[in-house]
C-alpha positions as CSV (number, residue, x, y, z in Angstrom):
1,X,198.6,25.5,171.3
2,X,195.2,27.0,170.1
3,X,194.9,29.6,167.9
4,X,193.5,33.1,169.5
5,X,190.6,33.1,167.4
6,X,189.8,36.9,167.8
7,X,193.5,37.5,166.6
8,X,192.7,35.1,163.9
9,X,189.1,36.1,162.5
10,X,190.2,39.6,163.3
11,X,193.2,39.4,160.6
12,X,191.1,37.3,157.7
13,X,188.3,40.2,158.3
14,X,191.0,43.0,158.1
15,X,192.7,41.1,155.2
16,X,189.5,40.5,153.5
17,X,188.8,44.2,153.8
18,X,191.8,45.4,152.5
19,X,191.4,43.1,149.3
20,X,188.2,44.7,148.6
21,X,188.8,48.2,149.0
22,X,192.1,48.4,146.8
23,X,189.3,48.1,144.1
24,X,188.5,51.6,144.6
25,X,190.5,54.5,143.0
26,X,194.4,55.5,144.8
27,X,194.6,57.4,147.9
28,X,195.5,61.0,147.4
29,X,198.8,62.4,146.3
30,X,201.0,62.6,149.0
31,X,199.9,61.0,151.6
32,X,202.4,59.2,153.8
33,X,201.8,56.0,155.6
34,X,203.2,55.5,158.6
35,X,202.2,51.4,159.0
36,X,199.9,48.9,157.8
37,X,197.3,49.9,160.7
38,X,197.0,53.2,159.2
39,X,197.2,52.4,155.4
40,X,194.3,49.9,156.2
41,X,191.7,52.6,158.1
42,X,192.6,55.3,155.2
43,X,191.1,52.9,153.1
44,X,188.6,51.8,154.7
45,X,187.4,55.6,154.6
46,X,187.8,56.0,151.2
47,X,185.6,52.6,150.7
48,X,182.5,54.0,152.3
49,X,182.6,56.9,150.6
50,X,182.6,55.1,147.2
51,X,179.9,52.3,147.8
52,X,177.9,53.2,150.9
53,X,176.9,49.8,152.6
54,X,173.1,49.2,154.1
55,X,174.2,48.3,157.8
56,X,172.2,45.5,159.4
57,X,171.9,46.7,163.4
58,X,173.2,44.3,166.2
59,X,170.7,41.2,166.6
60,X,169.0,42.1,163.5
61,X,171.1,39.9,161.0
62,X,170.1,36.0,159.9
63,X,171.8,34.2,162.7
64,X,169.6,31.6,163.4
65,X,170.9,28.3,163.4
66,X,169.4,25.0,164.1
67,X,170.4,24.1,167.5
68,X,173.3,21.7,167.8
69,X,176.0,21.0,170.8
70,X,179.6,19.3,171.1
71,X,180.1,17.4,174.4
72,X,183.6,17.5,174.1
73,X,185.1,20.0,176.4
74,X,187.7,20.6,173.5
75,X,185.0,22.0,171.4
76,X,184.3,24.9,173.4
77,X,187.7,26.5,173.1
78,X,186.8,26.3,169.6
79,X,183.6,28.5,169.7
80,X,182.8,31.3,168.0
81,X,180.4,34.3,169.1
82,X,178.7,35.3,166.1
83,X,177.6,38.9,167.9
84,X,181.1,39.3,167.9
85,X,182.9,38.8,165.0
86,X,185.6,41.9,164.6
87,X,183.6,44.3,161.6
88,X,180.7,42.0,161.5
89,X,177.3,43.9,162.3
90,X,175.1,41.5,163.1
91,X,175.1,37.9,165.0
92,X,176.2,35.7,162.5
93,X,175.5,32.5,164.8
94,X,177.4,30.2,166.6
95,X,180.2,28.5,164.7
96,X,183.3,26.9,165.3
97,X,187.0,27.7,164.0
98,X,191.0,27.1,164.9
99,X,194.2,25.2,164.7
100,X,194.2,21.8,164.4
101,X,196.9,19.1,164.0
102,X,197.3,16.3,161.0
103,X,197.9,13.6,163.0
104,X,197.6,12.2,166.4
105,X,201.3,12.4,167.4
106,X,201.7,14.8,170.8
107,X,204.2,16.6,169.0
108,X,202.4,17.1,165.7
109,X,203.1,20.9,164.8
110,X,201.4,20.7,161.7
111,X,198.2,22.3,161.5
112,X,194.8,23.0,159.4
113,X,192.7,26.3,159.8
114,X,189.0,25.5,159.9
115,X,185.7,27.5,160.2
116,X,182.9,25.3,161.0
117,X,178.9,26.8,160.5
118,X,175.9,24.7,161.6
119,X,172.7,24.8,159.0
120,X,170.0,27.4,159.6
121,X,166.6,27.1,160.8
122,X,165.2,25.2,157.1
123,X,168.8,23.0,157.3
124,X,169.4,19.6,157.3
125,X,171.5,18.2,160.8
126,X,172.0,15.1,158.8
127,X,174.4,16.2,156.5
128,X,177.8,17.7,156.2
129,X,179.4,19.5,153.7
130,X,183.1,19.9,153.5
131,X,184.1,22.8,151.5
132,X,188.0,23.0,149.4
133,X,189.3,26.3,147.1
134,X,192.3,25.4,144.8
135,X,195.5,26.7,143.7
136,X,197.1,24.9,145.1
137,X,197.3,27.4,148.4
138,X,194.0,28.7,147.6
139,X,192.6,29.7,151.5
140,X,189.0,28.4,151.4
141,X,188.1,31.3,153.6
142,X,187.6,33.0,149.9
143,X,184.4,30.3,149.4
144,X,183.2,31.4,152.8
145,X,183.4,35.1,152.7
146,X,183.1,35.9,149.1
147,X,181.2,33.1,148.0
148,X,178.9,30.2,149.7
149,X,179.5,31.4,153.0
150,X,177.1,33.4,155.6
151,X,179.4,35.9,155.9
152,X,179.5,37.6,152.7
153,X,182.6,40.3,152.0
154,X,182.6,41.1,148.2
155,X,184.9,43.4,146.1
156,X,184.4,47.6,147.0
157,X,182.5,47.1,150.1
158,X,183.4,48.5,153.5
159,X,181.8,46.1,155.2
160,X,180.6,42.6,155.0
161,X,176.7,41.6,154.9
162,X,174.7,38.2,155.1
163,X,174.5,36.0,152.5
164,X,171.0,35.7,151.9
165,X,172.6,32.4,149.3
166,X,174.6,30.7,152.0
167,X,175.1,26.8,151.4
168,X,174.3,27.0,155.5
169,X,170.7,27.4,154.5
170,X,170.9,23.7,154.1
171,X,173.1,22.2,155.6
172,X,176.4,22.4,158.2
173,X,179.7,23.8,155.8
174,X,183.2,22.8,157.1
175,X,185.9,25.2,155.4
176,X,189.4,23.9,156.0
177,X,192.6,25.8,154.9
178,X,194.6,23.1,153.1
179,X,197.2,21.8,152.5
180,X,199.5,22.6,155.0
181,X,201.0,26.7,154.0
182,X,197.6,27.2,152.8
183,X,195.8,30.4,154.6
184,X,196.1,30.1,158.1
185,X,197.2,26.5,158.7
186,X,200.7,26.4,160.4
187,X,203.6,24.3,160.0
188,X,206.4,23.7,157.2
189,X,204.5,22.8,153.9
190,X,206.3,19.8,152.6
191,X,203.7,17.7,150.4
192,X,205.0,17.0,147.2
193,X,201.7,15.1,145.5
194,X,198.2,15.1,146.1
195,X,198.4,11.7,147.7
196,X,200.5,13.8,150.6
197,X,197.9,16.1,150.1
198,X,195.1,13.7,151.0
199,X,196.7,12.0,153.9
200,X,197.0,15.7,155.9
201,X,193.1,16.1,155.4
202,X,192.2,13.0,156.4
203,X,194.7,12.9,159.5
204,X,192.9,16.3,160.2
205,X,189.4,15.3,159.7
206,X,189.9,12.4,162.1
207,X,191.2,14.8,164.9
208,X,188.1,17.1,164.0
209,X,185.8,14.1,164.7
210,X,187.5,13.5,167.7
211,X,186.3,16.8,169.2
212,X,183.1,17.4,167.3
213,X,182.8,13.6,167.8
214,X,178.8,14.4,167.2
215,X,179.3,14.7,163.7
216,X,180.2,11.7,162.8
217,X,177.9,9.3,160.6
218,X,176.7,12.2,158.6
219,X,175.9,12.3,155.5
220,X,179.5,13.6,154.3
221,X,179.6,15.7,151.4
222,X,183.4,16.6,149.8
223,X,183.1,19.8,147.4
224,X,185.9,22.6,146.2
225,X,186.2,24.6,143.2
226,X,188.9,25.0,140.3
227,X,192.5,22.8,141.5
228,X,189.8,21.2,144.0
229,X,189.1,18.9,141.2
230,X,192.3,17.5,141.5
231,X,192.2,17.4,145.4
232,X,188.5,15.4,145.8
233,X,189.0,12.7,144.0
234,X,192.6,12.0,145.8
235,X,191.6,12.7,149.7
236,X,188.4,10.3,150.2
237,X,188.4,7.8,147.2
C-alpha cells in the first residue's frame, strides 16, 4: 500500500514545527493540555509572537523547476503539489515522495521514505544527487528541511521559508529515510551491519528506478553527513 502523502508531509511539517518552537520560552503556568493537537497550536502561537516570520504569498515563492516527467503510471501516485504542502506558503514545485519496498518480492513489507526534488531553472537534468543523515536512525528529512533542502524550517520559526541555498539549485536531490526504523520508513528494523544496511538501499534504489525509470544513467552522486560516513562507502562501493 502507498503512503497518504498529505497524512505523511502533513506529520513531518507538524513534527518539524513542534521541534522548532520548543526553542522558545514555556507556555504559561497552568495551562492544561487536553491532546497533542492542542499542545502543538498553543505553541505555534507562542512561536509567532517571539520571531515574527516574512510570509511569502501563494505563487510568489521559488518553485520553478526545470521541467521533467515520469512515464510510469506508478510515478504519479507519488506526486507532490508544491502549492500545497500542509504550512507551506508558497509553491514549492513539483516533487515526488512515499513508501517504497526493499526488494522486489510481492510480499515485501519493508519500506523506505523518500522525498524526491527536481533541479531549478539554472540545474543540471544530468545529475542526481542522493542525500543520507546519520545516527544511525538519523531521518534525512532533517538535511531537507533544516539544511540543503528547498524547504527550509529552522529552530524558533513558526513557519517554514525557501532556501534561497538549496542543493536543488543544481541539481535533482533524492532524500531517503534509511535504514529500515529510520523516519518514516515502515517495517521491522532488523539490520545488524552496514553491509545489511547497504543491501536495503540498493534493493530500494532499484525499485525507485523502476518507477522513475527516467532517471537512470545519471550522473549519480551518494552524499550524507556525520554516521553517513560509515554508510557511503558500504552501500555503492
Amino acid at each position: 500500500m502507498l503512503l497518504s502523502l498529505r497524512g505523511a508531509l502533513l506529520t513531518a511539517v507538524a513534527l518539524f514545527s513542534v521541534n522548532s518552537v520548543a526553542l522558545g520560552p514555556p507556555a504559561p503556568k497552568g495551562l492544561k493540555f487536553r491532546g497533542r493537537a492542542e499542545q502543538f497550536e498553543a505553541q505555534l502561537e507562542a512561536a509567532k509572537q517571539l520571531r515574527p516570520v516574512q510570509r511569502r504569498s501563494e505563487g510568489g515563492g521559488p518553485g520553478t523547476v526545470q521541467n521533467i516527467t515520469f512515464t510510469n503510471p506508478l510515478a504519479s501516485e507519488f506526486y507532490v503539489d508544491g502549492s500545497t504542502i500542509p504550512l507551506v506558503n508558497w509553491d514549492a514545485g513539483p516533487s515526488w515522495a512515499g513508501l517504497l519496498p526493499i526488494s522486489s518480492d510481492p510480499d515485501e513489507t519493508r519500506k523506505l521514505f523518500f522525498w524526491f526534488f527536481p533541479p531549478g531553472p539554472e540545474g543540471s537534468l544530468d545529475d542526481l544527487i542522493l542525500w543520507l543523515n546519520g545516527g544511525p536512525g538519523c531521518s534525512s528529512m532533517d538535511g531537507l528541511l533544516q539544511e540543503n533542502g528547498p524547504i527550509s524550517w529552522q529552530a524558533g520559526e513558526a513557519y517554514p521559508t525557501p532556501n534561497e541555498y538549496s542543493w536543488t539549485n543544481l541539481s535533482s536531490i533524492l532524500w531517503v529515510d534509511q535504514p529500515v526504523g529510520t523516519g518514516y520508513s515502515v517495517g521491522t528494523p532488523d539490520v545488524t551491519n552496514e553491509d545489511e544496511v547497504a543491501a536495503q538501499l540498493v534493493g530500494f534504489f532499484q525499485q525507485f528506478l523502476e518507477v522513475f525509470s527516467e532517471l537512470k544513467g545519471k550522473n549519480f552522486y551518494l552524499s550524507g553527513e556525520s554516521y553517513a560516513g560509515m554508510y557511503v562507502p558500504c552501500e555503492f562501493p
